[in-house]
C-alpha positions as CSV (number, residue, x, y, z in Angstrom):
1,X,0.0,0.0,0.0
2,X,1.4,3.5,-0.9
3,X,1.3,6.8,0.9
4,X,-1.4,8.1,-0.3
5,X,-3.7,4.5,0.2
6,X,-2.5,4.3,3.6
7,X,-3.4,7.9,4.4
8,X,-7.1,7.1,2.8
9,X,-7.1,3.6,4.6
10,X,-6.6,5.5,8.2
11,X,-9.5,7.7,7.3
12,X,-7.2,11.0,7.2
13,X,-7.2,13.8,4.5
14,X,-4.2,13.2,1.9
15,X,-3.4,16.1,-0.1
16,X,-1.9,15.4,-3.3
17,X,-0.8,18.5,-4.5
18,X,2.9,18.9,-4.8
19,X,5.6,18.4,-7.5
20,X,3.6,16.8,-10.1
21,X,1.2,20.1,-10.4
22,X,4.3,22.5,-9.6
23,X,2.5,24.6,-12.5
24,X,-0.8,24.1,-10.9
25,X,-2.5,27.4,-13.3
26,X,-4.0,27.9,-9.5
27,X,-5.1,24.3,-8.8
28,X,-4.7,22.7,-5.5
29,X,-6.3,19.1,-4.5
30,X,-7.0,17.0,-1.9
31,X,-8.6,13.7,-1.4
32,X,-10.5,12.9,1.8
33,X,-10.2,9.6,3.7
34,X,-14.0,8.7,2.3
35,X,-12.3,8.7,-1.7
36,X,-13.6,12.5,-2.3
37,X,-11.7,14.3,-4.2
38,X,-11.5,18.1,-3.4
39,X,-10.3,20.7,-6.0
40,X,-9.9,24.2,-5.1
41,X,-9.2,26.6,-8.5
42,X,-7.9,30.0,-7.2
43,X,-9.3,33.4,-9.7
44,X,-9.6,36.2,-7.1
45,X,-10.9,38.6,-10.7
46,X,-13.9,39.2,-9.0
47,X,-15.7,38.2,-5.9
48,X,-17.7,35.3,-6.7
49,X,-17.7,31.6,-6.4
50,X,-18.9,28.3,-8.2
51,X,-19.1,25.1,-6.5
52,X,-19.7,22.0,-8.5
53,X,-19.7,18.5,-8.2
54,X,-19.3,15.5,-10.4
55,X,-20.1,11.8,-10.6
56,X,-18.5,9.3,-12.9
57,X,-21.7,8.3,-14.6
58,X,-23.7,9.1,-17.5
59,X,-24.6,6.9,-20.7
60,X,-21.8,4.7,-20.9
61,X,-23.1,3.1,-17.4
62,X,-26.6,2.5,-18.2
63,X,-27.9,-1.2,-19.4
64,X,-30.9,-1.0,-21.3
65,X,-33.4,-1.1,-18.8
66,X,-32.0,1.9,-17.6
67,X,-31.3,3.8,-20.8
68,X,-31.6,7.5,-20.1
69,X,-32.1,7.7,-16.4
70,X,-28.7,9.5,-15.6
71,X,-30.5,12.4,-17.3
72,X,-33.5,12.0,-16.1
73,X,-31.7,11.4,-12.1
74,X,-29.7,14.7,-12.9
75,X,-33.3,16.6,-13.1
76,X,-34.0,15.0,-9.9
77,X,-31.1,16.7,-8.4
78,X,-33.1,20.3,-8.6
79,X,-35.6,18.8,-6.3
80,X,-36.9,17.9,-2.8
81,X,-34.5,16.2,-0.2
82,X,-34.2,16.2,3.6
83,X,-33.7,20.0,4.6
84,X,-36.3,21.2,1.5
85,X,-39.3,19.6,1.9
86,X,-40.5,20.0,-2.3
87,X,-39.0,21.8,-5.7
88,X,-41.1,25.4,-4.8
89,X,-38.8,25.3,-1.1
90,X,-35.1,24.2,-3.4
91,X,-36.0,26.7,-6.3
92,X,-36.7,29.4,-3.2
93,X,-33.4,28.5,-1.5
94,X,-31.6,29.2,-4.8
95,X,-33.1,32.7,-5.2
96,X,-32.0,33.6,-1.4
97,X,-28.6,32.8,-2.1
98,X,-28.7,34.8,-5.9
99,X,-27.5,31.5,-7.5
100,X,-26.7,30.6,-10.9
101,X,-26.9,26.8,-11.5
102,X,-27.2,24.1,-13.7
103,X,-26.5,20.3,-14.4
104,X,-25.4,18.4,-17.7
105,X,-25.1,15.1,-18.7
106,X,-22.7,13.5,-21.2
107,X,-21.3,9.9,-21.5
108,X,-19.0,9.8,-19.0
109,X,-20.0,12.3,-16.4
110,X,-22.6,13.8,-15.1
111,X,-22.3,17.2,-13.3
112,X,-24.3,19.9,-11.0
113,X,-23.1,23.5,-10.8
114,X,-23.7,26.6,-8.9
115,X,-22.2,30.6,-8.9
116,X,-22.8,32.5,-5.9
117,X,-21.2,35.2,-3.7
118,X,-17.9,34.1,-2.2
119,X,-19.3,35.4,1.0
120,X,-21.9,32.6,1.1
121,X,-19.8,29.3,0.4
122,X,-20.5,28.2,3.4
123,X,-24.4,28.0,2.6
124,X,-23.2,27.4,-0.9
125,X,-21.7,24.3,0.3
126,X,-24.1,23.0,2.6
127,X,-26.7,23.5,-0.5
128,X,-24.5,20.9,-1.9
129,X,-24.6,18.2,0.5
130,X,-28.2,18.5,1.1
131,X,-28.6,18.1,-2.9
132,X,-26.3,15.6,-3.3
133,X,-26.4,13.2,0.2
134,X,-30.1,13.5,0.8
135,X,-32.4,13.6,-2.4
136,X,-35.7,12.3,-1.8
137,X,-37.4,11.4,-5.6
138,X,-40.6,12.6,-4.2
139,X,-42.9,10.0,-6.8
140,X,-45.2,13.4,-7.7
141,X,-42.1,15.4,-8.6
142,X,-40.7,12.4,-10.2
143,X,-43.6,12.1,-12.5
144,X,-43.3,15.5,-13.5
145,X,-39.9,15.4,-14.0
146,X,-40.2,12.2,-16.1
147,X,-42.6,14.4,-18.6
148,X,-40.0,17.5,-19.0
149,X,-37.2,15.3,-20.2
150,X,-39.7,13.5,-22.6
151,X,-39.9,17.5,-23.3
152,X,-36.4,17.0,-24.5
153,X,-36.7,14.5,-26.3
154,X,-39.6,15.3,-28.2
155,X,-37.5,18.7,-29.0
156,X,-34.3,16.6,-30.1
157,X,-36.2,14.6,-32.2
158,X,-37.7,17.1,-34.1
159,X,-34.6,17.7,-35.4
160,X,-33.4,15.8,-38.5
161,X,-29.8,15.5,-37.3
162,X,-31.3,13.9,-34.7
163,X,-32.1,10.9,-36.6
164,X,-28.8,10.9,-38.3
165,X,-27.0,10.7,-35.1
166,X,-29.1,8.0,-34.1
167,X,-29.1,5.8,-36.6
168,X,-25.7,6.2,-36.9
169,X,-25.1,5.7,-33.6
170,X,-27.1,2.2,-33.5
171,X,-24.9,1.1,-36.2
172,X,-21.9,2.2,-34.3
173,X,-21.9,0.8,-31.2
174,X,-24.6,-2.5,-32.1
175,X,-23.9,-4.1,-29.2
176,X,-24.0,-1.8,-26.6
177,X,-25.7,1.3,-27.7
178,X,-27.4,2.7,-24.9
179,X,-24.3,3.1,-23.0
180,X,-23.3,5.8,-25.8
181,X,-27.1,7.3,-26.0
182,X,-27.0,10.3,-23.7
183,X,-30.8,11.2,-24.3
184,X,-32.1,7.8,-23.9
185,X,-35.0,5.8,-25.0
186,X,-38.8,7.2,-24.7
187,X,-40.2,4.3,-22.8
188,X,-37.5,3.6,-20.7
189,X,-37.4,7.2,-19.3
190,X,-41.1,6.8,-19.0
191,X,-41.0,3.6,-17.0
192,X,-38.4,5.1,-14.4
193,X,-39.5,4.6,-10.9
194,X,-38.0,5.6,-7.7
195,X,-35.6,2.2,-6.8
196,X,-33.9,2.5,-10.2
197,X,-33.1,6.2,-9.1
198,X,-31.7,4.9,-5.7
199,X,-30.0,2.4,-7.7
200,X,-28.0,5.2,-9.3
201,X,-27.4,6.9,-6.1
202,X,-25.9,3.7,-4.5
203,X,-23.9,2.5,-7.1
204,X,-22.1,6.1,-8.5
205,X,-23.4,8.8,-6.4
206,X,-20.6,7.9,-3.7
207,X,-17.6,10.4,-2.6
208,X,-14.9,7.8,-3.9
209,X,-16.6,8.0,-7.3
210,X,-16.9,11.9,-7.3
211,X,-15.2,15.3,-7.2
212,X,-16.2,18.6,-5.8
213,X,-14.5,21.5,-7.4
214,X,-14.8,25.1,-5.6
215,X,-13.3,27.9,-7.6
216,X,-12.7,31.5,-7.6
217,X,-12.2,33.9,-4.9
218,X,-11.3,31.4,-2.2
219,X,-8.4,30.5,-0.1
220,X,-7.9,26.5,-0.9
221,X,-6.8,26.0,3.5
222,X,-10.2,27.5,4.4
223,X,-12.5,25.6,1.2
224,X,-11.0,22.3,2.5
225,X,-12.0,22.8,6.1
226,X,-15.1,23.4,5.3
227,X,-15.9,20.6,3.2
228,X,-14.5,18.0,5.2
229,X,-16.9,19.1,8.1
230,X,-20.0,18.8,5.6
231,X,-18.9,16.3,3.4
232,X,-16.2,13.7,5.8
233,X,-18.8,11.6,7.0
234,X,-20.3,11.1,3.2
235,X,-20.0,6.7,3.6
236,X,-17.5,5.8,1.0
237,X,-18.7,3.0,-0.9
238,X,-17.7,-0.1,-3.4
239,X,-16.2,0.5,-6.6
240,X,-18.9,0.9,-9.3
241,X,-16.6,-0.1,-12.5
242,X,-15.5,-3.0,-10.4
243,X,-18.7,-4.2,-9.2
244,X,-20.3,-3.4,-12.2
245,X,-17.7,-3.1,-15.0
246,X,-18.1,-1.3,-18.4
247,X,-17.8,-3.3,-21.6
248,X,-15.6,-2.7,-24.0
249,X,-17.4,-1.7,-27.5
250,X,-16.3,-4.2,-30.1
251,X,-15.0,-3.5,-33.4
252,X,-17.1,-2.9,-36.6
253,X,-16.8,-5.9,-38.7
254,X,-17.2,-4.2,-42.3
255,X,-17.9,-0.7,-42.9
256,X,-21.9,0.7,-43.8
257,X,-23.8,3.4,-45.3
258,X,-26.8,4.0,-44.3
259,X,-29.5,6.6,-46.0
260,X,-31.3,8.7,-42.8
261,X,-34.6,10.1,-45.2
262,X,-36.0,13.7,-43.7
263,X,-37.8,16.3,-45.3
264,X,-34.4,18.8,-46.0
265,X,-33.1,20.1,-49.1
266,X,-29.5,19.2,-48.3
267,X,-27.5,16.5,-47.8
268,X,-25.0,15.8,-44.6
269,X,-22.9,13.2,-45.1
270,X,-21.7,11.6,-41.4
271,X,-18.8,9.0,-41.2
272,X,-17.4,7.7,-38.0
273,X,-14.7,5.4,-36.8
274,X,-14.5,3.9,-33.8
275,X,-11.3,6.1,-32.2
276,X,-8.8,5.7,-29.4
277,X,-9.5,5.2,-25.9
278,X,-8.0,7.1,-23.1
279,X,-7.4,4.2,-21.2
280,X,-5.6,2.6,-23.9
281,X,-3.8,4.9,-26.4
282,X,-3.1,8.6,-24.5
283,X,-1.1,9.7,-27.2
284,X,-3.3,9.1,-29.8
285,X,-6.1,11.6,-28.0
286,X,-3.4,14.5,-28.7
287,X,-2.9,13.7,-31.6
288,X,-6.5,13.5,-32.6
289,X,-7.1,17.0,-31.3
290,X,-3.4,19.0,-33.2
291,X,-5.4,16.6,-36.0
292,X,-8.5,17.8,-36.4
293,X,-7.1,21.5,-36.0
294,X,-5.0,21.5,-38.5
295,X,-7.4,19.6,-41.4
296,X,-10.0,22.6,-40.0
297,X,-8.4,25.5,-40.6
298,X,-9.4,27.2,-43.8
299,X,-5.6,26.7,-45.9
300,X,-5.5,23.2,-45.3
301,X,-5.8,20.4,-48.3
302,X,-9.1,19.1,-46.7
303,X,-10.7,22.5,-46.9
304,X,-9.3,23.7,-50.2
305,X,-10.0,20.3,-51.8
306,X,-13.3,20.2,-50.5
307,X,-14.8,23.2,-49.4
308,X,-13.0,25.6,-52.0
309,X,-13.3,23.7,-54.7
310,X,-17.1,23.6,-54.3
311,X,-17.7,19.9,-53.8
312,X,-19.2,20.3,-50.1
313,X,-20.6,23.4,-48.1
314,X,-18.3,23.3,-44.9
315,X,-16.6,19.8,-43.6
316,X,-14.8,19.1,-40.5
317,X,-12.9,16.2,-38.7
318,X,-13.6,15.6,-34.9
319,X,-12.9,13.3,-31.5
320,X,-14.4,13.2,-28.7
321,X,-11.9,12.0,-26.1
322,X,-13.3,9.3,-23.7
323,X,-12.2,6.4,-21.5
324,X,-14.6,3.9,-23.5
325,X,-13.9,4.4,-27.4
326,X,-14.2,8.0,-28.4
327,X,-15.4,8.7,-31.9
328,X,-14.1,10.0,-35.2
329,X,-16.4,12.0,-36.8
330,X,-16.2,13.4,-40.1
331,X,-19.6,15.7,-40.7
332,X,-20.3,17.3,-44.5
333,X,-22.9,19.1,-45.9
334,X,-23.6,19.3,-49.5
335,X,-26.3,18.9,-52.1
336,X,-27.9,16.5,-54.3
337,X,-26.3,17.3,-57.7
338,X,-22.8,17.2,-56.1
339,X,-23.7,14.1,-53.8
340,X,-21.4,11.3,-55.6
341,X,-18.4,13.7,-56.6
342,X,-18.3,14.7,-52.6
343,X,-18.3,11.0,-51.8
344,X,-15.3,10.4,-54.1
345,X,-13.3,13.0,-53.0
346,X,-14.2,12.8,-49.2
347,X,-12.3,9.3,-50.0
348,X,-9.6,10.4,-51.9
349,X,-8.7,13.0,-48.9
350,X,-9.2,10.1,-46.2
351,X,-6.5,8.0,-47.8
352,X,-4.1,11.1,-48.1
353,X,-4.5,12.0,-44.6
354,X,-1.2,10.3,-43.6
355,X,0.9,11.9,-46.8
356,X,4.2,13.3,-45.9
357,X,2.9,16.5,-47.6
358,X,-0.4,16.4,-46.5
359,X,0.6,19.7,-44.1
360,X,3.3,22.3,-43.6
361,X,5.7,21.8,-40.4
362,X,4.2,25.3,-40.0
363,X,0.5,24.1,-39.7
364,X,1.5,22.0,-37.5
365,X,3.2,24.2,-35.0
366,X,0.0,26.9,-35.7
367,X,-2.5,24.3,-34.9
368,X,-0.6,23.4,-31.3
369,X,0.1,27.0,-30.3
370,X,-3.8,28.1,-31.1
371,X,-5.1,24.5,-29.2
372,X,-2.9,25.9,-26.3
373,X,-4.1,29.7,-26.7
374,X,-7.4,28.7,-26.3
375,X,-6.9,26.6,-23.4
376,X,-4.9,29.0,-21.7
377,X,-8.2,31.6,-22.5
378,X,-10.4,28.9,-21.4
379,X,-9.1,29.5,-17.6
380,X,-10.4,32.9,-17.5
381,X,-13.9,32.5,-16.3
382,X,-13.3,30.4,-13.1
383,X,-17.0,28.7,-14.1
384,X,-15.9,27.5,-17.4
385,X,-12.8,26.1,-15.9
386,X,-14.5,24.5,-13.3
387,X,-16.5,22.4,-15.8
388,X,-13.5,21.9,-18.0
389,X,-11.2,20.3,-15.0
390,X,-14.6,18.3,-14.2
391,X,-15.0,16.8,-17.4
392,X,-11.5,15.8,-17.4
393,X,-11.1,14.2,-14.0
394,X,-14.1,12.1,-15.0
395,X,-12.8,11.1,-18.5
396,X,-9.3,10.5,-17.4
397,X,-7.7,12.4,-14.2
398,X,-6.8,15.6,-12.9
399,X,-3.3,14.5,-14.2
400,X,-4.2,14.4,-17.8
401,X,-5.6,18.2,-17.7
402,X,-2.5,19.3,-15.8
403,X,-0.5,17.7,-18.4
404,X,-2.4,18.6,-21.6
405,X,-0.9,21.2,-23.4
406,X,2.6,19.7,-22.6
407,X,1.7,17.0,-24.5
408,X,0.2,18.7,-27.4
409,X,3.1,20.4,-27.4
410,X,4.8,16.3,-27.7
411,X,3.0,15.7,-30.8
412,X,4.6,14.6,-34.0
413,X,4.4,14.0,-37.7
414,X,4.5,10.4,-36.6
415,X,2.2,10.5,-34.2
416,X,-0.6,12.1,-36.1
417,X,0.2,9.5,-38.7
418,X,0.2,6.3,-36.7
419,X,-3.1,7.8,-35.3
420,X,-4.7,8.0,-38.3
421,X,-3.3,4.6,-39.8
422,X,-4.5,3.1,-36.3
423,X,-8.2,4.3,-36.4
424,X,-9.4,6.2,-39.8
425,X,-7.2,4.9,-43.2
426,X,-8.5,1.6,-44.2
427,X,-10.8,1.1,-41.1
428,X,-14.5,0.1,-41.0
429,X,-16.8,3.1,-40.4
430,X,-20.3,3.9,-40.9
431,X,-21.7,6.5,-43.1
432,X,-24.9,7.9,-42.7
433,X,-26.4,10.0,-45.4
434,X,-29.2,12.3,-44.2
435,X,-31.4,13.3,-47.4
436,X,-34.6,13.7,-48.4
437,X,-36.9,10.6,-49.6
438,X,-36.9,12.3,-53.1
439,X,-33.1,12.7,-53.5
440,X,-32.6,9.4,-51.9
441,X,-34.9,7.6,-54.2
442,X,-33.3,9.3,-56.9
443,X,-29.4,8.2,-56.1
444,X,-30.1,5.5,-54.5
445,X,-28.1,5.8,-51.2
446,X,-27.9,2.9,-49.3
447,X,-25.6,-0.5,-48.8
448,X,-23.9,-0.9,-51.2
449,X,-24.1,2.4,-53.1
């Protein structure tokens, strides 16, 4: 047992701040002896602070019986629990304390935020515990609750990129796609009752499975004090990914193309790979993102063999870096008449992605000195960093964020191209084709063609 276990193991407060975040861009951490991990981000600009907290949950945990519920469970948050007897009392509490707040939920975390005057972190906090500890699914506010996100849905779906994503998606991840549908199905959401919402409490909504990041005008000595009075007796408990583990996505077998018919007067073309995993292939995800950058920047061969030469309307290459398989996603909009020769070409530029010439040494050093730019901008707003070092320590670590930019920075010729050999040249993918039944009828887009 190391340090740091035996420190937990005694029940004490380890802090784990030190050499490895020497350049820390104001970041101290501790973990309690219960698994929580505290992170204090110091911006004294202005006299405010946000408190959030985050689970590691989301789609990629849900089975399909309970296909949607983290969303639904992070509406429940906003409601009744021991010290607020109903939603009219929280919503009331909020107003007193001039809050700001919100929730999201994504694939692999699920988060609840809040900005208030420094002067009332103390209440601020306690708000927190109350919300997060003690929820009480009230079955009348559940079944109110279940309706609104239905709301969502219904206003997703009316979309037509909705049903391109999902049909996609279906194809992507055949096995196990409701642990990459954020949104959820209809009747599962419908179906939700109060013991599969405790089931999500017990199983992810534990300290050693969450972070609580306080940022802005704070002093980090007097933020941990605090929340190990409210938050040391929170019972630590088993491992969620042990007890119940993720499975790993497995590979497409043959690429597909799919038609997605809609009443639009375009066409989007949507291709996906399956892409690395940050468990697995770190590197990769940096290179994926100097990438993506470089192929999007307006003098690059993919725009000016695409875009300017008037096959497509605007195209773009993207990851999404996650623990369990991020995609690849390459998005282009274009039109009926040009449909076939922006096919062609979309595949002639896929297979000349890993060219020696395919870019300049100087794009390349542009693309990681405007990713690291916009990072270091990102840190202004103490609320927009919060969420960023949230969605990081749930995808990865802290470490990875502290470490990012030095490894852009890392990032090779070679890397970029054994990233792209790896997951996108020659891989299976499916293509979706969003068009209208007329225009589909007429090119007949499908398997196959």
């Amino acid at each position: 047992m190391d340090f740091k276990h035996a420190l937990l193991a005694a029940g004490m407060v380890a802090m784990i701040s030190g050499p490895a975040l020497a350049q820390n861009y104001g970041i101290t951490s501790k973990a309690l002896g219960n698994g929580l991990e505290v992170i204090v981000i110091e911006n004294h600009g202005v006299p405010l602070v946000t408190i959030e907290i985050c689970a590691k949950n989301g789609a990629y945990t849900e089975t399909p019986d309970m296909d949607g519920l983290s969303h639904l469970y992070e509406h429940m948050f906003f409601k009744a629990n021991k010290e607020l007897p109903n939603q009219e009392r929280y919503m009331e509490r909020t107003r007193e304390l001039g809050m700001n707040w919100n929730g999201t939920t994504s694939d692999e975390r699920v988060n609840y935020f809040f900005t208030l005057h420094k002067d009332d972190l103390a209440d601020g906090l306690k708000f927190m515990n109350d919300a997060i500890r003690y929820p009480l699914f009230l079955q009348e506010e559940l079944l109110r609750e279940r309706e609104v996100v239905i709301g969502e849905f219904d206003r997703a779906e009316a979309s037509p990129y909705f049903h391109l994503g999902r049909a996609v998606g279906k194809e992507l991840w055949y096995k196990y796609y409701s642990r990459k549908n954020v949104i959820g199905d209809r009747d599962t959401i419908l179906a939700a009752d109060q013991e599969k919402l405790r089931r999500i409490q017990s199983r992810y909504y534990i300290p050693n499975n969450s972070a609580l990041i306080v940022a802005g005008d704070v002093q980090p000595e007097d933020v941990f004090t605090k929340v190990e009075a409210l938050f040391g007796d929170w019972e630590r408990g088993d491992d969620p990914f042990e007890k119940y583990p993720i499975p790993e996505h497995p590979p497409l077998p043959q690429s597909k193309l799919l038609a997605v018919t809609q009443p639009v007067n375009f066409i989007v073309i949507q291709q996906t790979w399956h892409g690395p995993s940050m468990r697995d292939d770190v590197p990769s995800t940096f290179a994926a993102d100097v990438f993506s950058f470089i192929i999007g920047q307006p003098d690059s061969k993919f725009q000016k063999n695409l875009v300017d030469a008037g096959l497509v309307d605007g195209v773009g290459l993207g990851y999404q870096s996650l623990t369990y398989t991020g995609p690849i996603t390459l998005n282009a909009r274009t039109s009926a008449d040009r449909y076939r020769q922006a096919m062609a070409a979309i595949e002639a530029e896929v297979e000349k992605f890993d060219a020696p010439d395919y870019f300049t040494d100087e794009q390349l050093e542009f693309a990681k000195n405007q990713l690291e730019i916009s990072e270091i901008y990102g840190r202004e707003s103490a609320d927009q960093f919060a969420h960023t070092v949230s969605y990081w320590w749930c995808a990865r670590n802290l470490q990875y964020y502290m470490d990012y930019i030095d490894n852009l920075r890392r990032i090779t010729r070679e890397d970029i191209a054994r990233y792209i050999r790896t997951y996108i040249k020659g891989k299976p993918a499916v293509t979706g084709v969003l068009v209208s039944p007329q225009d589909q009828q007429q090119l007949q887009i499908g398997e196959g063609n």
